[in-house]
Structures are given as C-alpha cells and as structure tokens.
Backbone as CSV, one residue per row, in Angstrom:
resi,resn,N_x,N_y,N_z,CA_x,CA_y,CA_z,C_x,C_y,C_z
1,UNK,119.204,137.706,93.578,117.859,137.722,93.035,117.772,136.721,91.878
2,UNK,116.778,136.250,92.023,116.376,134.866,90.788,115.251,135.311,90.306
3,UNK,115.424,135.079,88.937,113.715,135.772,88.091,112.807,134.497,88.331
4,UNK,111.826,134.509,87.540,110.535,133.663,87.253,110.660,132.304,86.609
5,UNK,112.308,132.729,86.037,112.122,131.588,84.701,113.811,130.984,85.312
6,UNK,114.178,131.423,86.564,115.239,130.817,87.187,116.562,131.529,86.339
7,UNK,116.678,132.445,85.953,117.737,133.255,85.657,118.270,134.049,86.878
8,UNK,119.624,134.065,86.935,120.267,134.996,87.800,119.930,136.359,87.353
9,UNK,119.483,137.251,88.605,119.590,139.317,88.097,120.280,139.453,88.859
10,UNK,121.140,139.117,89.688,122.211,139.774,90.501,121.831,140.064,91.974
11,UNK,122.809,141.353,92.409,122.095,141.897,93.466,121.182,142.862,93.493
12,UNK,120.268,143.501,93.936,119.641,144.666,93.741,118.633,144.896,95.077
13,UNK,118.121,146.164,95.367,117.672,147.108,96.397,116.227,146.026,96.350
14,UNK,115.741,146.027,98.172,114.577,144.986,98.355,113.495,145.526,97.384
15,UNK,113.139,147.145,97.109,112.352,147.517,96.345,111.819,147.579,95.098
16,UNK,113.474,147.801,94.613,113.656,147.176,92.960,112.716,145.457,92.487
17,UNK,113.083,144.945,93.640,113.135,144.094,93.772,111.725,143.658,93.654
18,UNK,110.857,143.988,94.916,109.818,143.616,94.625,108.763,144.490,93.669
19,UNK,109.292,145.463,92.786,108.827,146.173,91.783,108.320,145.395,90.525
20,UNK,109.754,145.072,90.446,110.321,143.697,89.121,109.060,142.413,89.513
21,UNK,109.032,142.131,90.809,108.026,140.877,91.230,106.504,141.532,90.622
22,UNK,106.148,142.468,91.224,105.242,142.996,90.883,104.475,143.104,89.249
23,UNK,105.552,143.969,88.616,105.469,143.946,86.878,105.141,142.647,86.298
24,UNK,105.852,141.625,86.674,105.940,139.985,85.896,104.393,139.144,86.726
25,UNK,103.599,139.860,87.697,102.755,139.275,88.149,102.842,138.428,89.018
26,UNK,104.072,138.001,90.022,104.397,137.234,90.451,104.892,137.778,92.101
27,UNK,104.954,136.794,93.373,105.414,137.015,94.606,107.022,137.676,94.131
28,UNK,107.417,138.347,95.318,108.813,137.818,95.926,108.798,136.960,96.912
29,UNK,109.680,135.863,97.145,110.018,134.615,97.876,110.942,135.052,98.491
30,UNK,111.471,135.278,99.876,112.818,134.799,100.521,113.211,133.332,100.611
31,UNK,113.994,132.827,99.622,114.023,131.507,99.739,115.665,131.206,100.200
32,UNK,116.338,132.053,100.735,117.776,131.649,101.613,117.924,132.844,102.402
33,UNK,117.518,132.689,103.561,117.319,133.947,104.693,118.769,134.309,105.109
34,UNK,119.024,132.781,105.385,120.523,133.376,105.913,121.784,133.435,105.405
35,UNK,121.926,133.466,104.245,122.859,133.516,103.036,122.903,135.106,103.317
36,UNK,124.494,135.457,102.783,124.708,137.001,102.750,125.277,137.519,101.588
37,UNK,124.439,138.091,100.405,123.149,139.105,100.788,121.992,138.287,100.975
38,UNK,120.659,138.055,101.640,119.658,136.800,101.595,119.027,136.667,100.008
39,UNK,118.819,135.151,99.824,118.531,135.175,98.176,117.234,134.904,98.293
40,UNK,116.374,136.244,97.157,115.178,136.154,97.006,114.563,135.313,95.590
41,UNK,113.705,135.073,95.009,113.093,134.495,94.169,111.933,135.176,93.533
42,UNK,111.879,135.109,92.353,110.176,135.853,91.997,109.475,134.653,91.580
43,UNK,108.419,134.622,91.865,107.518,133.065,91.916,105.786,133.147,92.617
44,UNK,105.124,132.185,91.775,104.289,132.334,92.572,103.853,131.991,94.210
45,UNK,103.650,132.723,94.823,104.057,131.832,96.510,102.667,130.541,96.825
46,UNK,101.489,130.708,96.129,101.019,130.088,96.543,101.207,128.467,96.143
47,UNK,101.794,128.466,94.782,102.078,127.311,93.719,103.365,126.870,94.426
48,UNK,104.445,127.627,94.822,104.703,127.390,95.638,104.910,126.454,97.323
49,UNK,104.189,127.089,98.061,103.325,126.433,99.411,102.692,125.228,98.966
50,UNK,102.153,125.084,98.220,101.618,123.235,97.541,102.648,122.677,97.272
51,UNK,103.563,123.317,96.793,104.257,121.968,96.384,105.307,121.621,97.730
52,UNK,105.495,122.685,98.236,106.178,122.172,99.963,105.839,121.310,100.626
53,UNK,104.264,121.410,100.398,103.426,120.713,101.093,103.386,119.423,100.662
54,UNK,103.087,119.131,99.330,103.602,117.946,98.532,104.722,117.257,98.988
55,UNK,105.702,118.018,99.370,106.823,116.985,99.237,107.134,117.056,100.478
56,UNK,106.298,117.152,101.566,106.584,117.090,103.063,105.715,116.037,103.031
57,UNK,104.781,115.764,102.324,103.436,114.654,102.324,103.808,113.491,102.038
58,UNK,104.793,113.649,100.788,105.656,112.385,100.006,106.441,111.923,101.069
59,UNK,107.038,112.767,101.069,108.752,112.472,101.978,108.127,111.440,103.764
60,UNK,106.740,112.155,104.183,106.322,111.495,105.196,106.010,109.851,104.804
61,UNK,105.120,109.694,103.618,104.035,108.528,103.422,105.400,107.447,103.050
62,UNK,106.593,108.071,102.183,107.899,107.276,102.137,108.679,106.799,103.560
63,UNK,108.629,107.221,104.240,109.369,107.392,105.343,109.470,106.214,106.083
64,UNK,110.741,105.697,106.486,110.513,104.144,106.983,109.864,104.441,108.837
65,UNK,110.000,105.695,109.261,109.373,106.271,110.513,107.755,105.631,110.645
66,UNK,107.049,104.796,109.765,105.757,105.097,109.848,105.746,103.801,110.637
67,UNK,104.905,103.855,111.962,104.893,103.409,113.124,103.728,102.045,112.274
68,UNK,104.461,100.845,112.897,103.002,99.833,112.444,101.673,99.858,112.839
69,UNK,100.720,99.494,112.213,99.662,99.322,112.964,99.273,98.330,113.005
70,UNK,98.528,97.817,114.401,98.004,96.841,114.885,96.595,96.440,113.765
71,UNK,95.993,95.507,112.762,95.338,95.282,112.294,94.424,94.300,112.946
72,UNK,93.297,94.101,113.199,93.041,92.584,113.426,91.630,91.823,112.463
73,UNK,92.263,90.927,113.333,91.289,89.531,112.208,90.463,88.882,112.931
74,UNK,89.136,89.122,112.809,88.496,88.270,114.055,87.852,86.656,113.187
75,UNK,87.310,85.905,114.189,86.816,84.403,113.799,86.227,83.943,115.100
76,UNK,85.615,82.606,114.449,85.327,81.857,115.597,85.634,80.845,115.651
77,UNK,85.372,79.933,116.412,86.158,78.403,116.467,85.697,77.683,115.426
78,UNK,84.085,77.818,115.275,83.798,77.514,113.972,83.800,77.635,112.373
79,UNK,84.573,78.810,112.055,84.811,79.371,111.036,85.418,78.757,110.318
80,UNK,84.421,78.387,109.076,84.512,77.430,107.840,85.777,77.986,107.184
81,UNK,86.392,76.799,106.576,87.837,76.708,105.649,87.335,78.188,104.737
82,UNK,86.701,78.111,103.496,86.809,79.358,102.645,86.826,80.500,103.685
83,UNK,86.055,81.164,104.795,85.773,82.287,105.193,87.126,82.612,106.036
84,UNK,87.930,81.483,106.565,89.491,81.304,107.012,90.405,81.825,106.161
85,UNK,90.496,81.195,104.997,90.915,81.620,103.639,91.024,83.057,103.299
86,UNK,89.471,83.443,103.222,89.220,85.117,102.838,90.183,85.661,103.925
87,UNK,89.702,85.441,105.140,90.400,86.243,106.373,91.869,86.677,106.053
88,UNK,92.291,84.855,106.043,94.204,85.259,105.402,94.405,85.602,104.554
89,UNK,93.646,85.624,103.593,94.040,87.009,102.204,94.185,88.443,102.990
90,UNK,93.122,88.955,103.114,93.733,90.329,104.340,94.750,90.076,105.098
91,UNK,94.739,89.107,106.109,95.839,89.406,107.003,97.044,89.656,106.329
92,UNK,97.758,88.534,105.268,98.613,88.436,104.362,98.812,90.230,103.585
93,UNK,97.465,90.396,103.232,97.754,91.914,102.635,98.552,92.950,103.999
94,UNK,97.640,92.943,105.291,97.969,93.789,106.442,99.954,93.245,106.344
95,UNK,100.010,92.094,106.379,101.513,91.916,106.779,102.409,92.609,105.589
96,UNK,102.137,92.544,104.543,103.024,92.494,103.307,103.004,94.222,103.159
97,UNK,102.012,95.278,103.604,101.962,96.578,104.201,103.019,96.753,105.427
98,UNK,103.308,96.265,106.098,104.073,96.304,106.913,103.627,96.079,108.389
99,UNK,102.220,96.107,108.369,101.306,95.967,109.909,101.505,95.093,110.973
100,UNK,100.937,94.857,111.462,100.638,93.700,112.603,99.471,93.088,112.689
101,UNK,99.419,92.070,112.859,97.958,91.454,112.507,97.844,90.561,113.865
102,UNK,96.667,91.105,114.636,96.145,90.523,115.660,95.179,89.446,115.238
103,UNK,95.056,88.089,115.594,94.410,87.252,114.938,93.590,87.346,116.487
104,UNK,91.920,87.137,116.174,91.304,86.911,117.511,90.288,86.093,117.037
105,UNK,90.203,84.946,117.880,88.877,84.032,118.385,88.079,84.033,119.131
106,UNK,86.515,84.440,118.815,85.770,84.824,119.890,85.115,83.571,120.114
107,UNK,84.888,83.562,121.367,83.932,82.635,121.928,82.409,82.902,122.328
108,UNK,81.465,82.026,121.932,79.954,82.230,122.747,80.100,81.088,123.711
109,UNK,79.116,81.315,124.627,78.204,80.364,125.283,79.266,78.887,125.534
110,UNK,78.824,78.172,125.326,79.140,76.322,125.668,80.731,76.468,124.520
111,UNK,81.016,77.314,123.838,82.132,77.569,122.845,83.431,77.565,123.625
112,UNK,83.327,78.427,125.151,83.914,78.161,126.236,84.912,76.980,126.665
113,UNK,83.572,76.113,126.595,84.359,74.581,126.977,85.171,73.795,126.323
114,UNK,85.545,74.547,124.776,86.208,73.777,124.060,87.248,74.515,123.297
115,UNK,87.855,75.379,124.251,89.052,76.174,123.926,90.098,75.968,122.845
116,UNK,90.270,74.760,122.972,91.368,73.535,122.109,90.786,74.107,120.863
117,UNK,89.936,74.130,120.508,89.001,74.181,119.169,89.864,75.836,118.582
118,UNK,90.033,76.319,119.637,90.144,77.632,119.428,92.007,77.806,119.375
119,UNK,92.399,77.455,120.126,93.681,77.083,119.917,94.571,76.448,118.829
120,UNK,93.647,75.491,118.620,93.964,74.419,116.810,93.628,75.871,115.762
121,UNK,92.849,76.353,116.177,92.183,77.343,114.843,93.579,78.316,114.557
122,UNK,94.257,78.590,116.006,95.042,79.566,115.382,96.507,79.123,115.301
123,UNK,96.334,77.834,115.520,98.184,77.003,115.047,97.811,76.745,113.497
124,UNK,96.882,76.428,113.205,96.036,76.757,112.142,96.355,77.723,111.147
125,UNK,96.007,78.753,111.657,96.595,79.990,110.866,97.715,80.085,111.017
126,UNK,98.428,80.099,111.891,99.983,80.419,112.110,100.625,79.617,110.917
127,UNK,100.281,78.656,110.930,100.901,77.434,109.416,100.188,77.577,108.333
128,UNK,99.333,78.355,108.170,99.006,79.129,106.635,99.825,80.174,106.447
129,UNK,99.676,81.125,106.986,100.613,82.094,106.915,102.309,81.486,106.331
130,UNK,102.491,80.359,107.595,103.717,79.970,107.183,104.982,80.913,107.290
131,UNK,106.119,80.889,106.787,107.082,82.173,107.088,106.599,83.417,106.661
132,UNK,105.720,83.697,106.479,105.343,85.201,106.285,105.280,85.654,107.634
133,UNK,105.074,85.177,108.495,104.998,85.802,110.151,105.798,85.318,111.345
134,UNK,105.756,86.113,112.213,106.642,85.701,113.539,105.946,86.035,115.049
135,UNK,105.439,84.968,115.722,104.598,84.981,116.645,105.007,86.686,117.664
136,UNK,104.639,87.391,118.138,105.115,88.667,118.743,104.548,88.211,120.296
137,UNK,103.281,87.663,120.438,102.522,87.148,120.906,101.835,85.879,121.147
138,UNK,102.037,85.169,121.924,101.770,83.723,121.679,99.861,83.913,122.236
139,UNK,99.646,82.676,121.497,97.885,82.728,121.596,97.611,82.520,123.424
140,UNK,96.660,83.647,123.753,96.111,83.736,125.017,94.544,83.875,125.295
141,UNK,94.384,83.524,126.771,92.759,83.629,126.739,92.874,85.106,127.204
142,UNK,92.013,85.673,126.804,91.157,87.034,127.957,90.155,86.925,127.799
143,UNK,89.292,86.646,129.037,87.783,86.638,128.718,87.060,85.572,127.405
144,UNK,86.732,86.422,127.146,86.052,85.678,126.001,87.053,85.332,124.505
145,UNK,87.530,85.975,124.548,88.397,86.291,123.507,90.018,85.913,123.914
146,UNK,90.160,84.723,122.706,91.678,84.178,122.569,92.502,84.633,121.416
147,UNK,93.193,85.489,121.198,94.493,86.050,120.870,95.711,85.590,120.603
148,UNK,96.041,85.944,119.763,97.768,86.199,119.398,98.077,87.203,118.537
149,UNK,99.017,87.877,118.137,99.327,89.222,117.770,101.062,88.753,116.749
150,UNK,100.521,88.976,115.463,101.705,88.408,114.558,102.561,89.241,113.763
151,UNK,103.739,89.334,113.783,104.171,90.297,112.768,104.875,89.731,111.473
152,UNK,105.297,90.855,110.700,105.877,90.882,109.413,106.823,90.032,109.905
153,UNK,107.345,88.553,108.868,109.176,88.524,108.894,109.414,89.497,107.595
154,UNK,110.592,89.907,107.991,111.153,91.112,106.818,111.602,90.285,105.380
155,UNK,112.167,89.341,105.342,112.949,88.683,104.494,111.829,88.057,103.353
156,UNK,110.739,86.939,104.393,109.711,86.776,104.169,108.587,87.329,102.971
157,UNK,108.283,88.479,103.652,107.545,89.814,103.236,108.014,90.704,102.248
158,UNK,109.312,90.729,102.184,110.228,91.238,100.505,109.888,90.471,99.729
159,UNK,109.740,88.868,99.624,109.754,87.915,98.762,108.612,88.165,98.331
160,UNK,107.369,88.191,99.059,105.928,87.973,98.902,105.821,89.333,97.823
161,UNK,106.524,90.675,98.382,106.124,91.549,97.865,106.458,91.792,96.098
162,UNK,107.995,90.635,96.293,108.456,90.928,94.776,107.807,89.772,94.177
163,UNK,106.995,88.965,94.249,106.261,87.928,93.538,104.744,88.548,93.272
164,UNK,104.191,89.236,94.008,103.035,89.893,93.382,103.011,91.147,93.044
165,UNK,103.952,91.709,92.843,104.677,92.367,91.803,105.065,92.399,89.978
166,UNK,105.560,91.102,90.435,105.838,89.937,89.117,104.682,89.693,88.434
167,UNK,103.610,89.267,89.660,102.162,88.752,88.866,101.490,89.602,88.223
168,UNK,101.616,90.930,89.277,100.864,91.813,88.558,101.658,92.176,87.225
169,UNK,103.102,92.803,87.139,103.237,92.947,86.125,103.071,91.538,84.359
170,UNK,103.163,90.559,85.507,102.904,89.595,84.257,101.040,89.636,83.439
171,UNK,100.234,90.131,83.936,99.022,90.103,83.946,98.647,91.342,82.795
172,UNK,99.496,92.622,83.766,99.101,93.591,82.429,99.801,93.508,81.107
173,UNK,100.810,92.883,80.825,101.572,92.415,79.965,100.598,91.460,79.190
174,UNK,99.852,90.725,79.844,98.708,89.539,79.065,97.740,90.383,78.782
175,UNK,97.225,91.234,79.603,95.852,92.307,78.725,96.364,93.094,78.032
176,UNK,97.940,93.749,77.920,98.506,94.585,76.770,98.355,93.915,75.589
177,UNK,98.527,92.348,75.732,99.116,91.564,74.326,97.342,91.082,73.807
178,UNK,96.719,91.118,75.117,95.400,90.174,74.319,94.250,91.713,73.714
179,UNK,94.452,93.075,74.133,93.586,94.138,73.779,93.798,94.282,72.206
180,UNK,95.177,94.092,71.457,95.334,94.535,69.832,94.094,93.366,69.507
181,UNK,94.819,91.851,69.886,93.916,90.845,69.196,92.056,90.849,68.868
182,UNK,91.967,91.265,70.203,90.568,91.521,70.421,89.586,93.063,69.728
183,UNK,90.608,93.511,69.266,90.197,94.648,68.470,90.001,94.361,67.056
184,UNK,90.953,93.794,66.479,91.230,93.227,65.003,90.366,92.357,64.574
C-alpha cells in the first residue's frame, strides 16, 4: 500500500485499505495487479486517467511510427516566380515536418499543347528545393494533371532543421537584447 503523498504503509486488509482511501478523500488505485501481494495506491483516479492519457498522447505525437503524409502543391504552367516562391516556402515547411510533397501542374484548354512548359516548371522546382528532396516519383502526365511526388532527404532536412532553429533562436536573442533598450 502507497499513501497520497507516496509513502510506504505496508501490507494491510483490501478494506482497511480502502477505508484509509476514503478518510484522506482520495481513490484506491490498483496500480501493480500482478505483483504478490498486488500494490495498491491512494490517489486521485481521475487526475490520474489524464495524465495516462497525456503521456500515451506525448509518447504517440513523439513517436518516429508517425506514417508520412502525402502533402501537395498545386500550380500552373504559368505560375509567376513570387507565387512559385510562396508555394516552396510550404513545400520546404511540409518536407522539413517530415511529409511528402506532391508537386502538381494543372493544365487548361490549349495549356495541353505545351506540356514542356509544364515539365521545365517542375525541373524547376526540383532545383529550388535543391538537396532538400529526392525524386520518389518522377514527373508524369495523368489527364490533365502532371505530377511528381518528392520526399524528405534525411541528412538534408536535419541541416535545414538545425539552421532555422539557429535563426530562430538568434532572433529572440535580438528582441531579448533590443526590449530593455526600448523601454529606457
């Protein structure tokens, strides 16, 4: 038996037991079933159950188990340099998360006939990105829509991650140092 405040009481009768739980305002816990004699706990159970839950929540969202996800990025053949730009800021974020980033080019109408356009667009991206990615998928037509599907390089993607890391910490370090000045 374990009290409230994590002191050993020994052994004692299940009743005693949950008497003592009772008086202090608190559950009894079976918290080692199959230990002999089984070891109980006095505690609250519901404060308790949250925090199980907590750290089944943690232990998951940590977990290198977490399956990638497919992200994508759509465009068109025409899609101006800045709005290209914006795009690979996300994608870059999706990769450096650990994702997959489907890059897609849609086509309209007479857009069709000039596939190349669409093809350059995404050798294009592939060399912005640069080693941050590794083709999984080489660029294809379906229908209307031309494709390729890119993933994380690992080595890559550590680097990226410990440099804006750096930035960020270099940044709050500059608003730590510039908030006294600006007060005074």
């Amino acid at each position: 038996m374990i009290g409230a405040d994590g002191e050993q009481l020994g052994t004692m009768a299940s009743e005693e037991a949950m008497q003592r739980a009772e008086e202090e305002g608190y559950d009894l816990v079976e918290v080692a079933p199959n230990s002999r004699p089984p070891v109980c706990r006095i505690m609250d159970y519901g404060k308790y159950k949250y925090e199980q839950k907590k750290k089944a929540a943690a232990a998951k969202s940590k977990g290198k188990g977490r399956a990638a996800a497919l992200k994508e990025v759509k465009m068109r053949p025409n899609t101006d340099d800045h709005d290209l730009d914006f795009k690979l800021k996300n994608a870059r974020r999706f990769l450096i998360d650990g994702d997959k980033v489907k890059i897609t080019v849609m086509f309209r109408g007479r857009e069709m006939a000039h596939r190349k356009v669409g093809f350059a667009k995404l050798d294009r991206v592939k060399e912005m990105l640069g080693e941050l990615v590794t083709v999984e998928n080489p660029p294809q037509m379906n229908g209307r829509f031309l494709s390729m599907v890119l993933v994380p390089n690992r080595e890559a993607v550590e680097a990226a991650r410990k440099e804006m890391e750096e930035a960020e910490k270099k940044e709050r370090e500059a608003e730590a140092t510039e908030a006294p000045a600006g007060e005074a």
